[in-house]
N, CA, C and O atoms as CSV, one atom per row, in Angstrom:
chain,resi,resn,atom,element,x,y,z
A,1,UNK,N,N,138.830,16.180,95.177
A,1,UNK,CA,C,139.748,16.457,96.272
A,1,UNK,C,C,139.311,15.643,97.485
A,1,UNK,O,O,138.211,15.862,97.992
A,2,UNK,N,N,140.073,14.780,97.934
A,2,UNK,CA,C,139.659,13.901,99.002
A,2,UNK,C,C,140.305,15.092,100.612
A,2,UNK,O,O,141.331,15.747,100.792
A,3,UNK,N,N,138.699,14.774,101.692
A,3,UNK,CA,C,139.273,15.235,102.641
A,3,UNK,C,C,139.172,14.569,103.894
A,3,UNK,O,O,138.287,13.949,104.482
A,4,UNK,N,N,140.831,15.018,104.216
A,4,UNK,CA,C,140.846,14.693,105.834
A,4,UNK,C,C,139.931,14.462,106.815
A,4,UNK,O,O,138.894,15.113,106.946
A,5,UNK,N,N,140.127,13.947,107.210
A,5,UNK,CA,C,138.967,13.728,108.679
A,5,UNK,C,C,139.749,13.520,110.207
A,5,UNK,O,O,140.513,12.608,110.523
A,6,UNK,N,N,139.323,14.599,110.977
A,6,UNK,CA,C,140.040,14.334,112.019
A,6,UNK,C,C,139.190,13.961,112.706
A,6,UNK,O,O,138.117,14.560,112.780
A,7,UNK,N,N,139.528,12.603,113.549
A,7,UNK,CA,C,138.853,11.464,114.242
A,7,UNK,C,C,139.380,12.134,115.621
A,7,UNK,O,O,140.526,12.577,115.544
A,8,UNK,N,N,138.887,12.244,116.564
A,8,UNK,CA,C,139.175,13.071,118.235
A,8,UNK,C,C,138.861,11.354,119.259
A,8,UNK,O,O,138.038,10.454,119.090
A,9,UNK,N,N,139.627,11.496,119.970
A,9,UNK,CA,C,139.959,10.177,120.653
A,9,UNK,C,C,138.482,9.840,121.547
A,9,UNK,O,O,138.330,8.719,122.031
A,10,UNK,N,N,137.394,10.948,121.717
A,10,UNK,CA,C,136.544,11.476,122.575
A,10,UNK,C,C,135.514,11.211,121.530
A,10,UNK,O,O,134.542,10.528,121.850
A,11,UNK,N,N,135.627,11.718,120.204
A,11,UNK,CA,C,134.489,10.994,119.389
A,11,UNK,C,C,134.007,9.423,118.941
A,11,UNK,O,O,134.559,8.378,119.285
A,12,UNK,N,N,132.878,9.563,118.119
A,12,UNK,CA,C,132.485,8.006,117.954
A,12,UNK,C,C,133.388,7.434,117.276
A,12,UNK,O,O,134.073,8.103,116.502
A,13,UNK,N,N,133.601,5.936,117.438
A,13,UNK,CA,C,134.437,5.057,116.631
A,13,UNK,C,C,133.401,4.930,115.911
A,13,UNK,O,O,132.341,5.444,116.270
A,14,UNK,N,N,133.535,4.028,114.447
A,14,UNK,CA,C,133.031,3.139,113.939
A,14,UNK,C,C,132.039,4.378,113.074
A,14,UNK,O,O,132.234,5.591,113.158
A,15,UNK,N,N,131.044,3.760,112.318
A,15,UNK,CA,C,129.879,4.593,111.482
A,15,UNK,C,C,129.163,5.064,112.352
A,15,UNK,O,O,128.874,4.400,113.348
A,16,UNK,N,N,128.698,6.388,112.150
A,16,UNK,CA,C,127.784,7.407,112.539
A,16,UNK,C,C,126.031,6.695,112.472
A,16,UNK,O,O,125.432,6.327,111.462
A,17,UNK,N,N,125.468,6.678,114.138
A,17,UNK,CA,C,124.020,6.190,113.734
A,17,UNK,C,C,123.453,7.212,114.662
A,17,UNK,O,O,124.020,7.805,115.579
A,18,UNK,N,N,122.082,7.308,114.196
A,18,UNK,CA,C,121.840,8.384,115.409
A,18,UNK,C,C,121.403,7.774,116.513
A,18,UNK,O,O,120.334,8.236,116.911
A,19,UNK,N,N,121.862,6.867,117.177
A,19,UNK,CA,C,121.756,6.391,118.157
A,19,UNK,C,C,122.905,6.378,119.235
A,19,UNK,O,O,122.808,6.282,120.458
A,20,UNK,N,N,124.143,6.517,118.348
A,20,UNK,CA,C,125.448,6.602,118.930
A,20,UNK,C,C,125.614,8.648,119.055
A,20,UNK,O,O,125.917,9.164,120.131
A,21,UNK,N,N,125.430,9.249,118.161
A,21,UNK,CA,C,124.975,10.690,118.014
A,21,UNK,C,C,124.453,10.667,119.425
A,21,UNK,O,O,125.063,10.484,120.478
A,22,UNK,N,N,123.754,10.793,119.300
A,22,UNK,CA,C,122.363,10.989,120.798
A,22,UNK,C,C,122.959,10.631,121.868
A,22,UNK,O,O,122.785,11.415,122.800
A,23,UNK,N,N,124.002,9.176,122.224
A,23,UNK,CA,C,124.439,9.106,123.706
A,23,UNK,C,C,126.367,9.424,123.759
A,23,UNK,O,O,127.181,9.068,124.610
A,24,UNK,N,N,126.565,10.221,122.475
A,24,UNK,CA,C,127.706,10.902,122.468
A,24,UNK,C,C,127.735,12.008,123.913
A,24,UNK,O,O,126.810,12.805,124.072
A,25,UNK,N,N,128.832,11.934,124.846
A,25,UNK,CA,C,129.108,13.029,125.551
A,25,UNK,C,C,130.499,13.503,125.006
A,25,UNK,O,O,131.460,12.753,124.837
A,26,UNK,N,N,130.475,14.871,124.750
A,26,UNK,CA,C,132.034,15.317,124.448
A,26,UNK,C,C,132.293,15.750,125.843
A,26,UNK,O,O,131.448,16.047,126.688
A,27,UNK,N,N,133.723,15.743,125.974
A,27,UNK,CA,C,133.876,16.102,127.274
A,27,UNK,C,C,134.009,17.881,127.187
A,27,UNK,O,O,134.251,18.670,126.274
A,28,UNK,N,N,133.756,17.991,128.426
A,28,UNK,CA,C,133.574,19.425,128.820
A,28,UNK,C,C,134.992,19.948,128.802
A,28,UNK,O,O,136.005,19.359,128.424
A,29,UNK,N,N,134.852,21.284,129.329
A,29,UNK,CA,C,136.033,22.625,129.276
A,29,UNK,C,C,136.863,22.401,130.503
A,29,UNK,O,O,136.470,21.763,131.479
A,30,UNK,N,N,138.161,23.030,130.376
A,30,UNK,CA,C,139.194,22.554,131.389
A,30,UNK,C,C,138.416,23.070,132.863
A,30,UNK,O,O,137.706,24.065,132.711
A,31,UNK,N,N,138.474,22.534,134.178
A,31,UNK,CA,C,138.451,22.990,135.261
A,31,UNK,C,C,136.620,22.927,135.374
A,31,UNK,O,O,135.981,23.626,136.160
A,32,UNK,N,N,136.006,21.936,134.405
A,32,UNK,CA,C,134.484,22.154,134.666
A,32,UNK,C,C,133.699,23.652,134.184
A,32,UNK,O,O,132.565,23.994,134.519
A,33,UNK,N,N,134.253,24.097,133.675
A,33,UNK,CA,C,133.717,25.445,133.484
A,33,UNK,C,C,132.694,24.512,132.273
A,33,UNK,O,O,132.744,23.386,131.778
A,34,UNK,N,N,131.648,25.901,132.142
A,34,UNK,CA,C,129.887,25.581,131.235
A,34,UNK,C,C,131.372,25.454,129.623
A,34,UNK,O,O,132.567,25.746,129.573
A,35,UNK,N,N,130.283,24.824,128.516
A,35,UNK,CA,C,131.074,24.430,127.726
A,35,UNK,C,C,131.461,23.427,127.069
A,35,UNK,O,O,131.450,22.541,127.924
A,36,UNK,N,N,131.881,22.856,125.884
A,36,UNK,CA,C,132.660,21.976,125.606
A,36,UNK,C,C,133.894,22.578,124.979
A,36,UNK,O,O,133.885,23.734,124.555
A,37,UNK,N,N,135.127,21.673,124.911
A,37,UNK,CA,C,136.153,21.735,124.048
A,37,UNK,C,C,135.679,22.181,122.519
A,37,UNK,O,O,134.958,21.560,121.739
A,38,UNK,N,N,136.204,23.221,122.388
A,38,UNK,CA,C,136.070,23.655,120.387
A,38,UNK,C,C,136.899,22.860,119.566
A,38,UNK,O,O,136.563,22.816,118.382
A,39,UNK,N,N,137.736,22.325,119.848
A,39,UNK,CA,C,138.515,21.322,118.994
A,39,UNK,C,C,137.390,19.979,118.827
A,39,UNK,O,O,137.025,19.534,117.738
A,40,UNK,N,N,137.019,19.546,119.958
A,40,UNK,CA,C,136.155,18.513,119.934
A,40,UNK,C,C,135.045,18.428,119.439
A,40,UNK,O,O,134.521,17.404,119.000
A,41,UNK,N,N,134.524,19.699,119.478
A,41,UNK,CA,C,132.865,19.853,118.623
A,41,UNK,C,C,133.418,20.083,117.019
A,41,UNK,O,O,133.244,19.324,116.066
A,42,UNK,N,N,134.012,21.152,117.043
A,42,UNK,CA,C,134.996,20.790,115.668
A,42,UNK,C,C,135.149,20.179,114.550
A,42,UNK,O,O,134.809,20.394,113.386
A,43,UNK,N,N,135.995,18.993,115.363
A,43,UNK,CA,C,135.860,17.788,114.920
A,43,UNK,C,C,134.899,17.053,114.492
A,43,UNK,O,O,134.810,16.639,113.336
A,44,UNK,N,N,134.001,16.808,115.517
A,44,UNK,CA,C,132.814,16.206,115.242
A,44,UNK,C,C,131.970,16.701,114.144
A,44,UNK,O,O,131.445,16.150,113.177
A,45,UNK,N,N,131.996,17.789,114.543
A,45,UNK,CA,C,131.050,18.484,112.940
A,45,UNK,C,C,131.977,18.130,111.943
A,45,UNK,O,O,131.505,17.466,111.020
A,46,UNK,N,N,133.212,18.410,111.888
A,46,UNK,CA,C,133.742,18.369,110.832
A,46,UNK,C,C,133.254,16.634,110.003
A,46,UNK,O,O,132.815,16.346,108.889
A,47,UNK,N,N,133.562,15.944,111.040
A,47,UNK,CA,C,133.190,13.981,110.655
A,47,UNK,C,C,131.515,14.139,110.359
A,47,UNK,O,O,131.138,13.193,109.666
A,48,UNK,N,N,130.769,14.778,110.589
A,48,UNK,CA,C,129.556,14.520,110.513
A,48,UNK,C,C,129.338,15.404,109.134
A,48,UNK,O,O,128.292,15.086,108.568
A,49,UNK,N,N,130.126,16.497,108.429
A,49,UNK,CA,C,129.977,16.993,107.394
A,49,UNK,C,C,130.512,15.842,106.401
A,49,UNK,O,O,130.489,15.813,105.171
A,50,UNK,N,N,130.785,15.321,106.918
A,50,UNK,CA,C,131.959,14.498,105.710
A,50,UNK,C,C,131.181,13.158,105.728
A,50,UNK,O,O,130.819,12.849,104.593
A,51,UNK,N,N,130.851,12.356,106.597
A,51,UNK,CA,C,130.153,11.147,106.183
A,51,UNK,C,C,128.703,11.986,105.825
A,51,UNK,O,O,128.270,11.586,104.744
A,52,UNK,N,N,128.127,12.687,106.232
A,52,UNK,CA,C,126.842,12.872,105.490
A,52,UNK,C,C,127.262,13.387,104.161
A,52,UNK,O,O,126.480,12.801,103.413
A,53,UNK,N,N,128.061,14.165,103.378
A,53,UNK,CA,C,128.418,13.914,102.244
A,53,UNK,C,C,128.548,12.865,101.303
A,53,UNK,O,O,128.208,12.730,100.128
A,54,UNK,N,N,129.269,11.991,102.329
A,54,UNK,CA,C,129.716,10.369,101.991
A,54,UNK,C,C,128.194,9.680,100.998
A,54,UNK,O,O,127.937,9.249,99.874
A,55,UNK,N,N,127.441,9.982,102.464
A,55,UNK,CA,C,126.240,9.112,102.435
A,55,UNK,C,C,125.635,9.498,101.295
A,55,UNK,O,O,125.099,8.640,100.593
A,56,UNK,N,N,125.620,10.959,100.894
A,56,UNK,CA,C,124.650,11.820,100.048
A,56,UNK,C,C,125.136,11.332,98.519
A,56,UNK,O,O,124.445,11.238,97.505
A,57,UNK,N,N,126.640,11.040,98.714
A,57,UNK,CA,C,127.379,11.016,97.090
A,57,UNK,C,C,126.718,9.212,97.427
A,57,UNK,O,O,125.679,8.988,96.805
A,58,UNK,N,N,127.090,8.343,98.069
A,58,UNK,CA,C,126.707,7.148,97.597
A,58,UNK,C,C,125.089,6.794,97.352
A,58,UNK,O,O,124.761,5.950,96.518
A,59,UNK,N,N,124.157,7.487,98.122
A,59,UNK,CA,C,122.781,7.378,97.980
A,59,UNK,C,C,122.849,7.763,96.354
A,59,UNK,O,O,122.388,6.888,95.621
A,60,UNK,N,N,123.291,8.787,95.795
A,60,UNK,CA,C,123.152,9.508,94.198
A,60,UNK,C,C,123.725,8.275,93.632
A,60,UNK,O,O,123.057,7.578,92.868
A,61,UNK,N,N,124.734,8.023,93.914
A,61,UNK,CA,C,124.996,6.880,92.659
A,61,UNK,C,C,124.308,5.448,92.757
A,61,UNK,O,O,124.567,4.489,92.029
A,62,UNK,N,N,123.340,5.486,93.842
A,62,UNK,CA,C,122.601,4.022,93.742
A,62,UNK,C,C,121.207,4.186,93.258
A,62,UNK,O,O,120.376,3.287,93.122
A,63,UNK,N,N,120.999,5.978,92.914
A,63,UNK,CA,C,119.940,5.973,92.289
A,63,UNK,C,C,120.183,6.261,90.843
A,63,UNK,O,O,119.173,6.311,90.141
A,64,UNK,N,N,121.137,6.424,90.373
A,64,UNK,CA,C,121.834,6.439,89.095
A,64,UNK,C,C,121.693,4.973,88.547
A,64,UNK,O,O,121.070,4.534,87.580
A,65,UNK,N,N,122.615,4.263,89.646
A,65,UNK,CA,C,122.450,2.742,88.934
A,65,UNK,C,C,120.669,2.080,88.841
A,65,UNK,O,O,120.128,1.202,88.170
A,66,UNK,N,N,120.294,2.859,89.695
A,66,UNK,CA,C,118.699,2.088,89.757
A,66,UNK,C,C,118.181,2.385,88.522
A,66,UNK,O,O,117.620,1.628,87.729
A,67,UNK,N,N,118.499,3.946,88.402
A,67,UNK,CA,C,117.700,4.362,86.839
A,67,UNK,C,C,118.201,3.674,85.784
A,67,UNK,O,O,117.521,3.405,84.793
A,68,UNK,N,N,119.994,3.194,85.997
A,68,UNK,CA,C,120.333,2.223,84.929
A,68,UNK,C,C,119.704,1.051,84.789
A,68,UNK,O,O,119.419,0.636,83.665
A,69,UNK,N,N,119.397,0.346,85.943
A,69,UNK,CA,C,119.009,-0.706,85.763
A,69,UNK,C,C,117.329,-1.008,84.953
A,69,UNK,O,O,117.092,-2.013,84.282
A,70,UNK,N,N,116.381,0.046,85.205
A,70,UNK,CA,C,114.877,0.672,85.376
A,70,UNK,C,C,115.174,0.459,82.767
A,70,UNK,O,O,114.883,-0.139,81.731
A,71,UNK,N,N,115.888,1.495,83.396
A,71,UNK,CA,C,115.579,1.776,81.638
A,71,UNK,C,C,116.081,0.365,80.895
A,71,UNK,O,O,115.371,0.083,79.930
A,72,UNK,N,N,117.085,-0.503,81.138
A,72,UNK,CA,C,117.867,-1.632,80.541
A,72,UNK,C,C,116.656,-2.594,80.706
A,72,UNK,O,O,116.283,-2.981,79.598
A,73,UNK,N,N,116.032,-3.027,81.574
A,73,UNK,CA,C,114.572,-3.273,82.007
A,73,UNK,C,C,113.342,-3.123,80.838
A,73,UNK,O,O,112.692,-3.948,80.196
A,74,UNK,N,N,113.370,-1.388,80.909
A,74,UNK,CA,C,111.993,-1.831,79.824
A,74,UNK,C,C,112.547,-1.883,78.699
A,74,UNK,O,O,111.808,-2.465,77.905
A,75,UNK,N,N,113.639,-1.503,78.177
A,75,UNK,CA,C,114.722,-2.035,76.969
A,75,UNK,C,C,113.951,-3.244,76.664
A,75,UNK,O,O,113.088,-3.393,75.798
A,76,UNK,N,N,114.594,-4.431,77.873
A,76,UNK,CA,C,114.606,-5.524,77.337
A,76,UNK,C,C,112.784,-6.142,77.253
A,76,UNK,O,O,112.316,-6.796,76.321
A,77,UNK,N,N,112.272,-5.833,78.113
A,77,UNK,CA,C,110.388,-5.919,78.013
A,77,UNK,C,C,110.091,-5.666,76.934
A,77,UNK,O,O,109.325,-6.451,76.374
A,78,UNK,N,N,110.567,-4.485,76.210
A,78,UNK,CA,C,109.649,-3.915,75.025
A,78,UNK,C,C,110.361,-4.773,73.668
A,78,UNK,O,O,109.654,-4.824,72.662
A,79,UNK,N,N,112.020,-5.588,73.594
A,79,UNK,CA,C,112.323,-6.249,72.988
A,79,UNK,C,C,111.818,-7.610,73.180
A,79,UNK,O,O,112.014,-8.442,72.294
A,80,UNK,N,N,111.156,-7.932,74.303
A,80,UNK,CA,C,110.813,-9.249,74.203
A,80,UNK,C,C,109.182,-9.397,73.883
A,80,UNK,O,O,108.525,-10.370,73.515
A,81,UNK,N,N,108.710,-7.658,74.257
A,81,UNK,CA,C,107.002,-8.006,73.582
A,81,UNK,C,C,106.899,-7.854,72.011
A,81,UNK,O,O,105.890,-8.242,71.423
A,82,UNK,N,N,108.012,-7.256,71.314
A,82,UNK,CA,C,107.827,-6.684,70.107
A,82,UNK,C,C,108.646,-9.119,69.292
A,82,UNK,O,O,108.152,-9.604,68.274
A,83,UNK,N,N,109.536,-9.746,69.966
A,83,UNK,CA,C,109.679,-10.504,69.541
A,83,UNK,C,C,108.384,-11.802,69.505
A,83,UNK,O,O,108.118,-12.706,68.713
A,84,UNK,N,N,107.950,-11.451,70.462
A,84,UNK,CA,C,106.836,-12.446,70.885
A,84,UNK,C,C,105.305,-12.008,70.067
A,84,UNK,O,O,104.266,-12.668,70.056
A,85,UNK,N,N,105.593,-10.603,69.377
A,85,UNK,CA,C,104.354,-10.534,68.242
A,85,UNK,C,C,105.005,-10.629,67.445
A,85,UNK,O,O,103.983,-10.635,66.759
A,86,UNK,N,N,106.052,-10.756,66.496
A,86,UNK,CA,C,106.322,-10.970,65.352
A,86,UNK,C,C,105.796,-12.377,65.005
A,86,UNK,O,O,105.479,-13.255,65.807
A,87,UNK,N,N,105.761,-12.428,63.610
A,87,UNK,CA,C,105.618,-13.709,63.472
A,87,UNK,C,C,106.471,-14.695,62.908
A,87,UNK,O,O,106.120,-15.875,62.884
C-alpha cells in the first residue's frame, strides 16, 4: 500500500538530513501564542515516518543484495579453487 505524504509549504523541501531537521523552524500558533501549528508538526512527523521507512526498506534490500553478491562470490572462489586442483 503506497502512502501519501503531505508536504506543508513550511516544511523541508528536498531529502531529509539532520542538518536541515535541526535548523527547521515550524511556524508558531495564530496571534504568537506558546506552540506550534498541529497540522504542521503533523505533517512533518508524518514525512519523517515515511522517509525513515523509505530509508529502512532500501537499507534491507542493499543488504539482501550484498548477501547476494557475498555468497555468488564464494560460489565462484570455491569453483575456481576446486578447478585449479584438479588435474
Amino acid at each position: 500500500m503506497a502512502m501519501t505524504v503531505y508536504r506543508s509549504r513550511n516544511a523541508l523541501c528536498g531529502p531529509l538530513t539532520p542538518d536541515g531537521i535541526t535548523e527547521l523552524a515550524l511556524p508558531r500558533t495564530r496571534l504568537a501564542r506558546r506552540g506550534y501549528q498541529v497540522d504542521e508538526v503533523d505533517a512533518l512527523l508524518h514525512r519523517l515516518a515515511y522517509e525513515l521507512g523509505e530509508r529502512s526498506r532500501q537499507l534491507a534490500e542493499v543488504r539482501a543484495e550484498n548477501r547476494r553478491i557475498k555468497n555468488a562470490l564464494r560460489i565462484w572462489q570455491s569453483a575456481e579453487t576446486a578447478r585449479r586442483l584438479s588435474p
